[in-house]
C-alpha positions in Angstrom: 30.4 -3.6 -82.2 31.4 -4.1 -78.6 29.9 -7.7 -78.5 32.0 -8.5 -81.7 35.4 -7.0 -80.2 34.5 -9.2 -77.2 33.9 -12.2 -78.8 37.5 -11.9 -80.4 38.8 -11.3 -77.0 37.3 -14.6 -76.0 38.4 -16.3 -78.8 42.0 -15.1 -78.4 42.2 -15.3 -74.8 41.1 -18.8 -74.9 44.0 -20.4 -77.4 46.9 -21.5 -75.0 50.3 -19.6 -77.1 48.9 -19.5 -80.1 51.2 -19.5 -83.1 51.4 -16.9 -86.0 49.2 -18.7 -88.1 46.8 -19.3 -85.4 46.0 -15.7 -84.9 46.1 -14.6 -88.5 43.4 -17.3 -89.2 41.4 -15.7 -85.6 42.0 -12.1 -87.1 40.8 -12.9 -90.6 37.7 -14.7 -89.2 36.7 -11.9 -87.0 37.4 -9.1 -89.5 35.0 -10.7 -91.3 32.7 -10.8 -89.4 32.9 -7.5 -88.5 32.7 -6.6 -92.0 29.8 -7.9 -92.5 27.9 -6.9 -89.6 29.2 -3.1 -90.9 27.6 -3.8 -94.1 24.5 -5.1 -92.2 24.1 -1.7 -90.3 24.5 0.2 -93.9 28.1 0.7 -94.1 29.0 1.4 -97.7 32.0 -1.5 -98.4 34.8 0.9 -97.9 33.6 2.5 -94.6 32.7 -1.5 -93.7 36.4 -3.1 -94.6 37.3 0.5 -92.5 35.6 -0.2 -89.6 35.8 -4.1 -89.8 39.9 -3.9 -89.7 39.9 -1.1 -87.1 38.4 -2.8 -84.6 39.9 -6.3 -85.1 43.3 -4.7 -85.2 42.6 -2.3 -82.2 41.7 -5.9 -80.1 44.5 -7.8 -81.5 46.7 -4.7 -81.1 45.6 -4.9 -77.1 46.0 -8.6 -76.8 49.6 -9.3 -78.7 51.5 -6.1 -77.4 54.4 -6.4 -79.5 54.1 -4.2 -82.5 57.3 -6.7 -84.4 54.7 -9.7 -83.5 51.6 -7.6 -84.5 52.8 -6.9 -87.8 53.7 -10.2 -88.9 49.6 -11.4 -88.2 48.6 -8.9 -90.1 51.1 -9.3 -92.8 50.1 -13.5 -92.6 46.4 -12.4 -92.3 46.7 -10.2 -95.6 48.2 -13.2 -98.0 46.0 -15.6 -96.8 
């Protein structure tokens, strides 16, 4: 999964101030991603959308910082 959490990394670290909306859209892509590549590896779909959000949101949760500014991508990420 390492490669996946980097990739995000990447991917964050290579917006210039992105907006709410802009890192919603990079967590839901990469929480997908990660899903699937759980599901790949025989994850049942809980442990998979388990495992997929943790380590999105443990990167994103590294990156942002703020916990005020982390909750409101994940609460944009979730209604999208």
């Amino acid at each position: 999964m390492t490669d996946l959490q980097e990739a995000f990394l990447s991917e964050l670290t290579s917006k210039v101030k992105p907006t709410i909306a802009e890192y919603a859209e990079l967590y839901n892509k990469h929480r997908k991603v990660a899903i699937e590549h759980e599901e790949k590896n025989g994850a049942s779909e809980h442990q998979a959308k388990a495992m997929g959000n943790y380590y999105t949101v443990t990167v994103l949760s590294d990156f942002v910082g703020s916990e005020n500014k982390l909750a409101r991508i994940i609460h944009l990420a979730e209604r999208s």
